[in-house]
C-alpha positions in Angstrom: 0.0 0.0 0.0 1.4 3.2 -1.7 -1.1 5.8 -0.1 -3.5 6.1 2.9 -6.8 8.6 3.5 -7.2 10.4 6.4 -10.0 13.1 7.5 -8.9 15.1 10.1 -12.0 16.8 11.4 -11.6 20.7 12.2 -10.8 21.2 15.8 -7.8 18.3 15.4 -6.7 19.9 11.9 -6.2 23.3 14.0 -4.5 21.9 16.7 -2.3 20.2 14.4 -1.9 22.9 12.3 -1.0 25.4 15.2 2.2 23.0 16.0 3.3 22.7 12.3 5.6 25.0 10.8 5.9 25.3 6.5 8.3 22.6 5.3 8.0 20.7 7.9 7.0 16.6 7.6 5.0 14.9 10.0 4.9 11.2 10.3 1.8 9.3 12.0 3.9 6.3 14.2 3.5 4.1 17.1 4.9 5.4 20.3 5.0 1.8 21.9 8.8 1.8 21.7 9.6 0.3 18.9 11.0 2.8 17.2 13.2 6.6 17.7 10.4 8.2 18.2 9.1 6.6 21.2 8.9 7.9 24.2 7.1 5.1 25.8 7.3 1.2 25.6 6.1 -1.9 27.1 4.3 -5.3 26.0 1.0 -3.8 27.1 1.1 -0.4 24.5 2.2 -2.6 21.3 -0.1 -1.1 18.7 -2.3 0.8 20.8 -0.4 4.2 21.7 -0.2 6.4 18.3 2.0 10.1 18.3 2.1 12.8 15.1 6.0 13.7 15.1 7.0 16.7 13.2 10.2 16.4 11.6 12.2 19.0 9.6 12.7 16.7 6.7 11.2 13.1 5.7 12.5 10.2 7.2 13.0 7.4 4.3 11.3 4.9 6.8 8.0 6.0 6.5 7.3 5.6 2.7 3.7 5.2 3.2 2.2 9.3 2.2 -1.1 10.2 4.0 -3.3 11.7 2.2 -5.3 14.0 4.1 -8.0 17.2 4.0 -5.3 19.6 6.3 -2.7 19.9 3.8 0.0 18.4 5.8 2.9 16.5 4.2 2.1 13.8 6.5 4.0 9.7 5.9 3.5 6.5 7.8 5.4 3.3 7.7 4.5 -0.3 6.7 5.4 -1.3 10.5 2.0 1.6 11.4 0.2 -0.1 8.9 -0.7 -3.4 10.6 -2.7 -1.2 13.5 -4.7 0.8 10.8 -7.9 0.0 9.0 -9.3 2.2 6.3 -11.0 5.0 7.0 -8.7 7.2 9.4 -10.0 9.9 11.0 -8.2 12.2 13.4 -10.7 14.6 15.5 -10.1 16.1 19.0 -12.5 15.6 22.4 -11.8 17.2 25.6 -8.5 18.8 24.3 -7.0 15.2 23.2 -6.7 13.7 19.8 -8.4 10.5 19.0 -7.5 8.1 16.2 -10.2 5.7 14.4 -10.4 3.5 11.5 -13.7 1.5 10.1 -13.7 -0.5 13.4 -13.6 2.0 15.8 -11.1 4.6 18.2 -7.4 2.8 18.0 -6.2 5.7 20.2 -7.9 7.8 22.5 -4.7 10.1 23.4 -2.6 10.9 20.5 0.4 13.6 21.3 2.1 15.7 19.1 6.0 15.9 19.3 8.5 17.9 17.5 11.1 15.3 17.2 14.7 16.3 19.1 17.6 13.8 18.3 18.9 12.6 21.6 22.5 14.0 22.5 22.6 10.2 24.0 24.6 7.8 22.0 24.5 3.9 22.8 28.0 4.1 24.0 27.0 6.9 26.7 24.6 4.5 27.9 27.4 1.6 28.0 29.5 3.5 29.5 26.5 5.4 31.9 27.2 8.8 30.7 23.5 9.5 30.6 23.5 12.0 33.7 
């Protein structure tokens, strides 16, 4: 699968659209830990805790364009793609995004990050320089 569709519905396209700057990318991922742009991991979040990370240019990972009604240039990746059905829709209740798909809400609490590289290299952490 090439391309997605996703409707974002007008109070999560303006929240999302407050955050993003012009040429940035933003990637739809899993934030389950398995992968950089985790922040959170665990057995019991596989496939259930989804994050919009805006990047400053596209990360060759995430072939996978979203087509969406916001105008962002917006990528997921094949690893994403086993958690989503058709039919995405992104809208925001109670100041938190949701994510759905034809079956229902995957993610009731999607965050927004603007992607920092870590200053921590594996080595630090070998060698617990991490402080």
């Amino acid at each position: 699968m090439d391309n997605v569709q996703m409707n974002l519905k007008p109070a999560a396209e303006k929240k999302l659209n407050r955050r993003v700057q012009a040429g940035q990318v933003v990637l739809l991922t899993l934030n389950d830990g398995s992968n950089e742009y985790s922040k959170v991991g665990g057995t019991c979040s596989i496939g259930a805790n989804f994050q919009f990370v805006i990047l400053a240019a596209k990360d060759p990972a995430f072939t996978i364009k979203v087509t969406n009604n916001a105008g962002l240039d917006l990528y997921t990746s094949p690893a994403e793609m086993q958690f989503l059905g058709n039919d995405l829709v992104v809208d925001e209740k109670d100041a938190t995004l949701n994510l759905a798909d034809d079956s229902g809400v995957i993610d009731g609490a999607v965050s927004i990050n603007e992607y920092e590289p870590s200053a921590v290299t594996a080595k630090d952490m070998q060698e617990g320089k991490t402080c």
